[in-house]
C-alpha positions as CSV (number, residue, x, y, z in Angstrom):
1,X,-20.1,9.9,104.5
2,X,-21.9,7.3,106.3
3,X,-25.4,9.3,105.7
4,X,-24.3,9.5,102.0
5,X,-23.9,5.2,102.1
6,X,-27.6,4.8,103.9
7,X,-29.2,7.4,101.6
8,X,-27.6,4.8,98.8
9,X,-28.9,1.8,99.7
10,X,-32.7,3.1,100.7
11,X,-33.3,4.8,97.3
12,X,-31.4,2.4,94.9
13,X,-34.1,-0.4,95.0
14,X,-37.0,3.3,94.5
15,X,-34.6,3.9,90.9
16,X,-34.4,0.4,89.9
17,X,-38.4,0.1,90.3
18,X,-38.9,3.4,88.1
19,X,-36.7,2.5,85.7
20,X,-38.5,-1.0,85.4
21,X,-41.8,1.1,85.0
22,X,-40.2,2.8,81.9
23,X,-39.1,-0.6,80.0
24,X,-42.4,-1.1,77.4
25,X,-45.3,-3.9,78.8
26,X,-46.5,-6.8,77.0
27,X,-49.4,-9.5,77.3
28,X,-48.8,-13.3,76.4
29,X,-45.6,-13.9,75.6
30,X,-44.5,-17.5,73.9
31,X,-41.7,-19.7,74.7
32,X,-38.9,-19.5,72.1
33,X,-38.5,-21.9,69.4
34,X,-37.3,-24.7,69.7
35,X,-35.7,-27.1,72.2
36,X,-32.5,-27.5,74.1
37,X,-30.3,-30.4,75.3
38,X,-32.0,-29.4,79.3
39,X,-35.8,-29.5,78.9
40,X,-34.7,-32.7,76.5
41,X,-33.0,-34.6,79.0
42,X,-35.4,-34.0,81.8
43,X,-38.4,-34.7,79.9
44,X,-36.7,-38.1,78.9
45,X,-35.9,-38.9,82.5
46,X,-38.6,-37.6,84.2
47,X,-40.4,-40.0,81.8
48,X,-38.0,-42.8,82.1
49,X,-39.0,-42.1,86.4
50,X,-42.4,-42.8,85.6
51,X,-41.8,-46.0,83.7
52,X,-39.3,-47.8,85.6
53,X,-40.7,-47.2,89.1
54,X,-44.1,-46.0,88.8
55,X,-45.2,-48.9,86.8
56,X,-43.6,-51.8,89.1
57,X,-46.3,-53.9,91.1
58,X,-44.5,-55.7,93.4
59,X,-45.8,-58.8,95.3
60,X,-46.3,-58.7,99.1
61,X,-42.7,-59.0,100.8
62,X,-41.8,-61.7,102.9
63,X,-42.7,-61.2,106.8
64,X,-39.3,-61.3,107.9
65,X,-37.7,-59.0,105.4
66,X,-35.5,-56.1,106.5
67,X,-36.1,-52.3,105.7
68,X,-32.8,-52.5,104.0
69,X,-33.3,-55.6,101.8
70,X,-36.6,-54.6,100.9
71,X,-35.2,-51.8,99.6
72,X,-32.5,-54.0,97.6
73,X,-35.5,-55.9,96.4
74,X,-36.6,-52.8,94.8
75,X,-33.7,-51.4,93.5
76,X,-32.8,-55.2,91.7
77,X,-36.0,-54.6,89.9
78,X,-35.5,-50.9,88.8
79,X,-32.7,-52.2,87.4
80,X,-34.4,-55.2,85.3
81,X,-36.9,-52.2,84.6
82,X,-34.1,-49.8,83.3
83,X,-32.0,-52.4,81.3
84,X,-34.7,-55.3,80.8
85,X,-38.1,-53.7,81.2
86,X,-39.6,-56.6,78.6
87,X,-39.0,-58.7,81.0
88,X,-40.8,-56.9,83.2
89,X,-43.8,-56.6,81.3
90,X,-43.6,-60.6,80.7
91,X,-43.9,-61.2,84.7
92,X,-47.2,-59.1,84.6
93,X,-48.3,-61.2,81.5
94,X,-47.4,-64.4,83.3
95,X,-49.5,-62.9,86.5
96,X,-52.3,-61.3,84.7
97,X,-52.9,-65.1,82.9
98,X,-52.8,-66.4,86.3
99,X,-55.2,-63.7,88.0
100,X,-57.6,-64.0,85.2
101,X,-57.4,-68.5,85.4
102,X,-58.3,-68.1,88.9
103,X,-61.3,-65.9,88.4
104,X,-62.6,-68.4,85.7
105,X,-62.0,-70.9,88.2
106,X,-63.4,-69.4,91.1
107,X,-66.8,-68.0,89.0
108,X,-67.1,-72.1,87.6
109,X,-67.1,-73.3,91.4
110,X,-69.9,-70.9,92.2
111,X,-72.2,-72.5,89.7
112,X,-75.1,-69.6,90.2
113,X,-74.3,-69.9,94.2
114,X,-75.1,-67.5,96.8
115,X,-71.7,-66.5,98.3
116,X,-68.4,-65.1,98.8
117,X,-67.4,-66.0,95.0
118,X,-70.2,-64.0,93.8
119,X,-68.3,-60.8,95.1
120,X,-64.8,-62.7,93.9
121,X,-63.2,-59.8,91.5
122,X,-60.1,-59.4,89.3
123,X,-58.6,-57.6,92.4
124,X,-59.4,-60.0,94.7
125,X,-57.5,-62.9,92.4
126,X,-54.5,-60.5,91.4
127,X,-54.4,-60.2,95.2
128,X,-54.5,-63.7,95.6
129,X,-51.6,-64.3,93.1
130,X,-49.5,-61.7,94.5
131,X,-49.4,-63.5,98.4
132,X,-52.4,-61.5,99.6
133,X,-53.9,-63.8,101.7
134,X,-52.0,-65.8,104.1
135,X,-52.8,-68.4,107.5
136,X,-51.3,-67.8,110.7
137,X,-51.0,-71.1,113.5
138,X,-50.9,-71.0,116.9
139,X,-48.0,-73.1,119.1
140,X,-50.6,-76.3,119.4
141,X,-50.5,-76.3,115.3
142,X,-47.1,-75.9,114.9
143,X,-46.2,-78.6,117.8
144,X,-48.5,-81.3,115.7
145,X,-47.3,-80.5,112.2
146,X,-44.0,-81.0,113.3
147,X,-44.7,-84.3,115.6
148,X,-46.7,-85.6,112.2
149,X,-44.0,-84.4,109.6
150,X,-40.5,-83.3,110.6
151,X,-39.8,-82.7,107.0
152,X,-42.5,-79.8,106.5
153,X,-40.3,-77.5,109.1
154,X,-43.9,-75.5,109.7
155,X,-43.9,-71.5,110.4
156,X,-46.0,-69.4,112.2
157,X,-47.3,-67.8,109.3
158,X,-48.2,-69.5,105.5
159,X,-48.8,-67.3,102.3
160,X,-51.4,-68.8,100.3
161,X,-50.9,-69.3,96.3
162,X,-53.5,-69.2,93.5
163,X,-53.7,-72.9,93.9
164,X,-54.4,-72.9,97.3
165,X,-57.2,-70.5,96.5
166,X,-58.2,-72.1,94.0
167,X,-58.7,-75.3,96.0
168,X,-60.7,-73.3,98.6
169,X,-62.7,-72.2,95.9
170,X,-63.8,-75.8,94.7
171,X,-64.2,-77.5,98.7
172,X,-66.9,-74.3,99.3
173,X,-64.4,-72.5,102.0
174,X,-63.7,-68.9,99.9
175,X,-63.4,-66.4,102.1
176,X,-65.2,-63.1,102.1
177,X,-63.0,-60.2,101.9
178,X,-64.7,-57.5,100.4
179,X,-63.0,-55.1,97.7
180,X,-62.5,-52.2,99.8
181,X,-60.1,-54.1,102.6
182,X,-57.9,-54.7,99.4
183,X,-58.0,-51.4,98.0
184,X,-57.1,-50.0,101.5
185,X,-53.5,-52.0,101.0
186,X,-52.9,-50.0,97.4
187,X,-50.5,-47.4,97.1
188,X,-52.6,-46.6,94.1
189,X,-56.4,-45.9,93.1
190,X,-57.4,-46.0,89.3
191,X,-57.6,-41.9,89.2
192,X,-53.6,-42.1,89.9
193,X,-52.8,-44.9,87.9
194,X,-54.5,-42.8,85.1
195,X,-52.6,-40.1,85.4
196,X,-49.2,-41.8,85.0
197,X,-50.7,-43.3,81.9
198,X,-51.1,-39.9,80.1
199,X,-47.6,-38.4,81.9
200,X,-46.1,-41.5,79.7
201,X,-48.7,-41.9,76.7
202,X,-47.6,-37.5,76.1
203,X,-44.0,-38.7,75.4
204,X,-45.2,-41.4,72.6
205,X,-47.4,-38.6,70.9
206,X,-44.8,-36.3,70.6
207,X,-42.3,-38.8,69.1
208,X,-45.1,-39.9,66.4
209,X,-45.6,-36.6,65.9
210,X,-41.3,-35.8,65.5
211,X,-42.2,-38.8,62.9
212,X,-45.0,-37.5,61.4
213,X,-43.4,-33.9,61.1
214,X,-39.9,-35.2,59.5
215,X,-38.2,-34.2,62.3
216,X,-35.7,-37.0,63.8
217,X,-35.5,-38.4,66.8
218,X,-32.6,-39.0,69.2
219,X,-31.5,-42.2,70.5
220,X,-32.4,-41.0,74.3
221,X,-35.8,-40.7,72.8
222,X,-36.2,-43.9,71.0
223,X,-34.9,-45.9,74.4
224,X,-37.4,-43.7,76.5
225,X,-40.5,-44.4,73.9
226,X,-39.3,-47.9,74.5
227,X,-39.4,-48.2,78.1
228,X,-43.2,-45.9,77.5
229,X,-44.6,-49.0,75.2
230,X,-43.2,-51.6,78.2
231,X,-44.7,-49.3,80.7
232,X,-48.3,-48.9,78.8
233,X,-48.4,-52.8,79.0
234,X,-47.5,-53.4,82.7
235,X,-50.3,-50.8,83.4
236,X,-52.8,-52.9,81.0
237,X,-51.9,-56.2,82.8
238,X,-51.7,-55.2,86.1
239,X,-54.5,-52.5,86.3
240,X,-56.7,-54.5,88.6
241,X,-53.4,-55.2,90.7
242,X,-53.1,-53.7,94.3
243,X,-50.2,-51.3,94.2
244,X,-47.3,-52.1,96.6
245,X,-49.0,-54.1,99.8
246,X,-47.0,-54.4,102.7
247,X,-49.0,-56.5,104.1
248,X,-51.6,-59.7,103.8
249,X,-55.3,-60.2,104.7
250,X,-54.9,-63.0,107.6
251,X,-57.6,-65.5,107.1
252,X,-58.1,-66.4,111.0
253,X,-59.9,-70.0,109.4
254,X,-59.8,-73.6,110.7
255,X,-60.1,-74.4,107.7
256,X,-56.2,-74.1,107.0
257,X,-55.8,-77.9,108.1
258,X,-57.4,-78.9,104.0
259,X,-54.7,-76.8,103.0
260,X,-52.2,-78.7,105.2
261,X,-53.3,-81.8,104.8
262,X,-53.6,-81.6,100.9
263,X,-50.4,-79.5,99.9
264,X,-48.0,-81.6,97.9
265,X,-44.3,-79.7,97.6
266,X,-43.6,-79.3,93.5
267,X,-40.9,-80.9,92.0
268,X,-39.3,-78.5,89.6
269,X,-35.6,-77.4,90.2
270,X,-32.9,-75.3,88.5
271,X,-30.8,-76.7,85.9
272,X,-27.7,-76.6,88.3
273,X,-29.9,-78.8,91.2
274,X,-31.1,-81.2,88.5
275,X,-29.3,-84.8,88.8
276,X,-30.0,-88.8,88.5
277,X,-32.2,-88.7,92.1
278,X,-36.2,-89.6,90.7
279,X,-38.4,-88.1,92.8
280,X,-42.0,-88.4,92.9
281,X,-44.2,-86.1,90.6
282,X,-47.5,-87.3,91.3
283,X,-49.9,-90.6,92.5
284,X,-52.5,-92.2,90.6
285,X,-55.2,-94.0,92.1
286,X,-56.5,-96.7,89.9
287,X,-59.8,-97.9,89.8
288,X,-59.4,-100.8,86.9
289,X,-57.3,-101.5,83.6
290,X,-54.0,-100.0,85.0
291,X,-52.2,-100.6,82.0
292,X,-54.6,-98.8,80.1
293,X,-54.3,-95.3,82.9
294,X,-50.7,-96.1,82.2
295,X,-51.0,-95.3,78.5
296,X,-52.7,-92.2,79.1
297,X,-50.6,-91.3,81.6
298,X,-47.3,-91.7,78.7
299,X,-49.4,-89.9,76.1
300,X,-49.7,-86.7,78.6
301,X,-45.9,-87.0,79.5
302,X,-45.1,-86.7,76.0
303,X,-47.1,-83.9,75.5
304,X,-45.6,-82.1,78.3
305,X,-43.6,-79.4,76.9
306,X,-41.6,-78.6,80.5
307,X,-38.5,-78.1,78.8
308,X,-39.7,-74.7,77.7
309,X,-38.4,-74.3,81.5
310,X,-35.3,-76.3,81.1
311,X,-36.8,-79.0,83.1
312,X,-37.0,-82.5,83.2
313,X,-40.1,-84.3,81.7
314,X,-42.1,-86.2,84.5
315,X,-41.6,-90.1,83.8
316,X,-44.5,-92.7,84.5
317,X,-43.2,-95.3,87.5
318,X,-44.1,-98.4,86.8
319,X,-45.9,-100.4,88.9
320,X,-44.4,-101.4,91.9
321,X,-42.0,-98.7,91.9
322,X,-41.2,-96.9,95.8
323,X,-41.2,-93.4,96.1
324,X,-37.6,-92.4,96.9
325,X,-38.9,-88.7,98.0
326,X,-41.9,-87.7,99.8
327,X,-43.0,-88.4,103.3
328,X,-45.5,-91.7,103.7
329,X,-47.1,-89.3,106.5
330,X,-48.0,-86.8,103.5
331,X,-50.0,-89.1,101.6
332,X,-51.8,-90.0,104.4
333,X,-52.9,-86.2,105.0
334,X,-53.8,-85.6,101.6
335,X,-55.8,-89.2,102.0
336,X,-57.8,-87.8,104.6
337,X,-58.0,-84.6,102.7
338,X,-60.1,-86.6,99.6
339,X,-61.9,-88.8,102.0
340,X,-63.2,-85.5,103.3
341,X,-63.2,-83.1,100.1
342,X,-64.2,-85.8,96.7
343,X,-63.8,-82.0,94.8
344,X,-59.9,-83.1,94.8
345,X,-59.9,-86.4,93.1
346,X,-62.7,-85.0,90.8
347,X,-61.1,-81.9,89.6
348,X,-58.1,-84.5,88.0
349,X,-60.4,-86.9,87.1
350,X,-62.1,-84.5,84.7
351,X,-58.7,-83.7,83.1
352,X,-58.0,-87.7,82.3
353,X,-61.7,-87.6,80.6
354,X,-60.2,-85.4,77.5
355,X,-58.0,-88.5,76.6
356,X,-60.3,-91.7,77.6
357,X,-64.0,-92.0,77.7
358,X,-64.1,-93.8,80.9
359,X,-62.3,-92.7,83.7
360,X,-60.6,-95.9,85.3
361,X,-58.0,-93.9,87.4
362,X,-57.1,-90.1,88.6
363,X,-53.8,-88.8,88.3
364,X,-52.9,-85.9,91.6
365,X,-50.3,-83.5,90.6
366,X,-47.9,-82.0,93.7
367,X,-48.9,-78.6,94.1
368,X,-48.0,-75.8,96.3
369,X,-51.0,-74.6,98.1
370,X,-49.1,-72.4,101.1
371,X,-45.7,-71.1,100.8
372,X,-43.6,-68.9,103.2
373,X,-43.7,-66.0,100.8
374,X,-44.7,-65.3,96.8
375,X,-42.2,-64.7,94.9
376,X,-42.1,-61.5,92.5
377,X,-40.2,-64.2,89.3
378,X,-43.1,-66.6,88.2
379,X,-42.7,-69.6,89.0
380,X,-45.1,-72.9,90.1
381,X,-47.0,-70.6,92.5
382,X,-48.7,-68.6,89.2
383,X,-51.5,-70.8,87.8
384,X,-50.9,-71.7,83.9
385,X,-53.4,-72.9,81.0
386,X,-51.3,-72.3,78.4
387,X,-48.3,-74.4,76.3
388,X,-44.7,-73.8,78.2
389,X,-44.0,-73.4,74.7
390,X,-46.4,-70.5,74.5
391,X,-45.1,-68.9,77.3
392,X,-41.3,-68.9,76.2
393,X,-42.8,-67.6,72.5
394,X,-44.4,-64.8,74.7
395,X,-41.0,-64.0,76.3
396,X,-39.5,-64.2,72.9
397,X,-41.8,-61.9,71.5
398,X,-41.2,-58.8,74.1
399,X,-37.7,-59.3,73.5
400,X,-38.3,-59.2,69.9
401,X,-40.9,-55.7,70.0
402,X,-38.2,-53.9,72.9
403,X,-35.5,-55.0,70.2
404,X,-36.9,-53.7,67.2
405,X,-38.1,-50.4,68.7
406,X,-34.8,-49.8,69.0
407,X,-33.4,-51.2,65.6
408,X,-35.6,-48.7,63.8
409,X,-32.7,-46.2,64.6
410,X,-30.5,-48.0,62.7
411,X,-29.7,-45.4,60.5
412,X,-29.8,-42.5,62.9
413,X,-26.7,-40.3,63.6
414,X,-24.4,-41.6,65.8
415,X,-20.7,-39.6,66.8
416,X,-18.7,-42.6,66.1
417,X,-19.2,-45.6,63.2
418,X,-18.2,-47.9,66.2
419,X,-21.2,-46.5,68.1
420,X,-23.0,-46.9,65.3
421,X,-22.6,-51.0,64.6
422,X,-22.4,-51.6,68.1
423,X,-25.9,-50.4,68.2
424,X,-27.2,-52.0,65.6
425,X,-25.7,-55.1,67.0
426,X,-27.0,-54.8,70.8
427,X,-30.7,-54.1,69.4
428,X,-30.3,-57.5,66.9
429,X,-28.8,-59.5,69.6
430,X,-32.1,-58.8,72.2
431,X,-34.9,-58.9,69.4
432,X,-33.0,-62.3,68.2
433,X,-31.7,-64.2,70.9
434,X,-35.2,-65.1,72.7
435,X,-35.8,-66.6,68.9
436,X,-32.7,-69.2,69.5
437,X,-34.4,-70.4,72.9
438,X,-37.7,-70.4,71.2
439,X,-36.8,-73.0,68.1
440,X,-34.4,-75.0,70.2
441,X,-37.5,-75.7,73.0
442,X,-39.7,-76.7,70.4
443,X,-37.2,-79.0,68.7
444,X,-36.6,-80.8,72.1
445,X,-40.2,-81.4,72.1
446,X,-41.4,-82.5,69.4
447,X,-38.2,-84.6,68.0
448,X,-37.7,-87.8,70.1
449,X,-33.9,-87.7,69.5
450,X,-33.2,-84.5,70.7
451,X,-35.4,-85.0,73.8
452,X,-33.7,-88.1,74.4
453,X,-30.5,-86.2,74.5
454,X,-31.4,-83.5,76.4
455,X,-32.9,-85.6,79.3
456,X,-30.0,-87.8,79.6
457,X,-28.2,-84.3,79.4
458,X,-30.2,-83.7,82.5
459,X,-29.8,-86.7,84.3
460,X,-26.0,-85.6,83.9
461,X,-24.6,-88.5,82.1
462,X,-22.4,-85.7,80.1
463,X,-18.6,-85.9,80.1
464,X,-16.7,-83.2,81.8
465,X,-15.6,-81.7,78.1
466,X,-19.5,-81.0,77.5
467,X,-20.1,-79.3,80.7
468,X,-17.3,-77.1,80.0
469,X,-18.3,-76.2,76.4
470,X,-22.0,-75.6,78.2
471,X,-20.7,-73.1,80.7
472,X,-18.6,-71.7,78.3
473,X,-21.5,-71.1,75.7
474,X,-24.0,-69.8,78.4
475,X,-21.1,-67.8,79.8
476,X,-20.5,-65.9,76.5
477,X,-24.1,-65.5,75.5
478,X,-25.0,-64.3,78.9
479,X,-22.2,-61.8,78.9
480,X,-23.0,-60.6,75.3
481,X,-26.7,-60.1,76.5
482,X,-26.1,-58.1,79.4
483,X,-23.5,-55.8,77.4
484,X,-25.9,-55.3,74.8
485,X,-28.5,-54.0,76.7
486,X,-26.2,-51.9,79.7
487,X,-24.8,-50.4,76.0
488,X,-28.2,-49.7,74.5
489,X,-28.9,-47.6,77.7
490,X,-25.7,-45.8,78.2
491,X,-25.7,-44.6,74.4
492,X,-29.2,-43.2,74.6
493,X,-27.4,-40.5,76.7
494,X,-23.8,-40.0,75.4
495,X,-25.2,-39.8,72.0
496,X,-26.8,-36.2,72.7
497,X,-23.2,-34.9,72.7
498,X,-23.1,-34.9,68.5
499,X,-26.3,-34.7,66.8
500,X,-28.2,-32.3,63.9
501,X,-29.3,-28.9,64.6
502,X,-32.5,-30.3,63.4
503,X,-33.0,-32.4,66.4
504,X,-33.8,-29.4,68.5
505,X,-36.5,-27.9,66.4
506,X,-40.1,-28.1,67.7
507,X,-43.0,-29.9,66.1
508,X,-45.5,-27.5,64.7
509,X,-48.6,-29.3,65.9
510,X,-51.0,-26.6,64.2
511,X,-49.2,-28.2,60.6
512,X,-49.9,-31.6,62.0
513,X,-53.3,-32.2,63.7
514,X,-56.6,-31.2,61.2
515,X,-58.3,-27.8,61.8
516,X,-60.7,-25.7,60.2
């Protein structure tokens, strides 16, 4: 019996070959038509993988961040990416715009000279913008700074922004990094960058050519070609971006002390930290006719269109006003800082000479030159040339474009009619509600009333009643705005449960693309 079971299982694979050898062969053999709920759901999210993580260019992280909230970091904006990805792709706006004022800035202070700004790239300035390049002090720095400024609590180590870079640029100190050492710091060289482009440009063509066939196209598919279009754009804008540094390029330079002598803390703040304290925006030195650099000075506050920001316009001190912030020892650094670089006072006196012919005083703007860390949200690090107007109309429009991709669904097949109007609602509410901030920041600054209002709004001479109707309103529409687009996601994939037959058939691409 036992030889009978061996004799079994030694020549039952033999049979099961020979009978394979009688079954008929074949050559090529094609897939069968059409699609199935699987391969659609993991082309989607395989897609959706390459979008939402792939396509994030993060800034260098802070020095003293933790594995684990570095990884929170991350995973805060895979979320914005998932839900939000416009906004996304208006961060890389705001830093391309930045990157690409710097390098104007930097090739204009060359002026057909011999040195490091000659070899000054897009990479190097995106690197500069994203906290590339940072100063580190010894104990004997430290010890003065704080002896000569206990307000400025200095660290061993200082990031520097595009404005700091900017000024190193005009006072001839640049410093020479060449393009490799940066590229060395990418997680990502062109050649990969490249092929994520065409992993996520493939999805696109084969929903045109759904379109182009008559064939519909699911919800999971509209949200996915959405988060393709946002993803496309980050890629455009932040192409000459390093991917993912870790760390910055330490410029071991004496020449830190212009940047520490000449680096004015900004004064903007969020609405909630706004109240009746004035602080000090700026000095202007005059050289004759005050009252005249006075006017000027008025005319370019009321141009300032800051409360695209929700901020507070700067106000013009009169004469004999004291400064109720800012440390008397800071304006004597940044004194010593123009004594010994003119470039400062003359970069601002050049922007007073578009609004008088003679240039009777220069007007110095705080800036931050050296931070502890850049920031990933723009904010007064980035460099700007553009309206704050412009840029909220910017933000607007992304909103508007993410939207409307997914309002052209609005007659699509959905399981339920309530799944089908809260759609269309979601999708109206994010292409319009950027629209709202838009017209009410431009009627704040351009009708007198209204900014009148809204800056004793912000000095917070409002009754209690108001501030509660505020939060309330902010509350509701900031609920509304986060439901709409944690719904838009969530229905791109329930909705596959109930949908036509037809959604599963294949574009015929022979029927679609010309041949001979």
């Amino acid at each position: 019996m036992r030889a009978w079971v061996l004799f079994t299982l030694i020549t039952a694979p033999v049979l099961a070959w020979a009978a394979q050898t009688d079954s008929p062969l074949v050559g090529y053999v094609p897939d069968p038509r059409g699609r199935g709920t699987p391969s659609l759901l993991v082309s989607c999210i395989l897609t959706l993988i390459v979008c939402v993580w792939s396509a994030l260019h993060l800034n260098v992280p802070p020095r003293t961040q933790s594995t684990s909230r570095n990884i929170l970091l991350n995973a805060q904006w895979i979320i914005a990416g998932m839900y939000a990805p416009e906004m996304v792709v208006f961060v890389a706006w705001r830093q391309w715009s930045s990157a690409r004022l710097l390098q104007k800035m930097i090739t204009e202070a060359a002026d057909g000279k011999a040195g490091p700004s000659t070899d000054w790239t897009m990479t190097h300035s995106f690197f500069a913008c994203t906290g590339g390049f940072a100063f580190e002090f010894d104990e004997l720095d430290l010890v003065q700074d704080a002896e000569q400024d206990r307000e400025a609590m200095p660290t061993p180590r200082l990031t520097l922004t595009a404005r700091g870079v900017a000024l190193l640029a005009r006072c001839g100190h640049l410093p020479h990094v060449p393009r490799e050492e940066i590229d060395d710091k990418s997680k990502a060289n062109s050649l990969a960058k490249t092929t994520v482009l065409l992993q996520a440009t493939w999805m696109l063509i084969q929903a045109v050519g759904r379109l182009i066939a008559g064939l519909p196209v699911t919800l999971l598919e509209v949200n996915t070609v959405a988060h393709v279009l946002c993803a496309l754009s980050m890629y455009i804008l932040w192409w000459h971006k390093p991917l993912l540094p870790q760390q910055p390029i330490i410029l071991r330079d004496k020449d830190s002390s212009l940047l520490r002598r000449s680096s004015r803390e900004g004064n903007t703040s969020p609405l909630k930290k706004t109240g009746s304290l004035e602080t000090v925006s700026g000095i202007t030195f005059f050289h004759q006719a005050p009252n005249d650099c006075l006017a000027i000075l008025q005319a370019q506050r009321r141009k300032d269109t800051g409360t695209a920001f929700f901020e507070r316009r700067p106000r013009v001190l009169g004469q004999g006003t004291k400064p109720s912030v800012a440390s008397k020892r800071r304006w004597l650094n940044l004194a010593v800082a123009i004594d010994t670089y003119p470039q400062l006072m003359q970069h601002d006196r050049l922007l007073l000479r578009h609004h008088v012919g003679r240039a009777n005083c220069v007007h110095l703007k705080p800036e931050q030159l050296m931070v502890d860390h850049v920031g990933n949200w723009p904010s007064s690090d980035l460099l700007r040339d553009v309206d704050g107007l412009v840029v909220g109309m910017v933000l607007w429009l992304a909103n508007f474009v993410y939207g409307g991709i997914h309002m052209a669904a609005w007659n699509d097949h959905f399981p339920t009619e309530a799944e089908k109007w809260l759609w269309r609602g979601s999708s109206s509410y994010i292409a319009f509600c950027g629209g709202l901030w838009v017209v009410l920041n431009f009627a704040v600054s351009r009708i007198p009333k209204l900014n009148e209002f809204w800056e004793h709004w912000m000095d917070g001479k409002r009754s209690l009643a108001q501030s509660i109707a505020l939060g309330i309103v902010v509350f509701i529409c900031g609920l509304s705005l986060v439901f709409a687009r944690v719904f838009i996601v969530v229905e791109a994939f329930i909705g596959i449960r109930e949908m036509p037959t037809s959604v599963y058939a294949t574009v015929e691409w022979t029927d679609i693309l010309p041949h001979f």
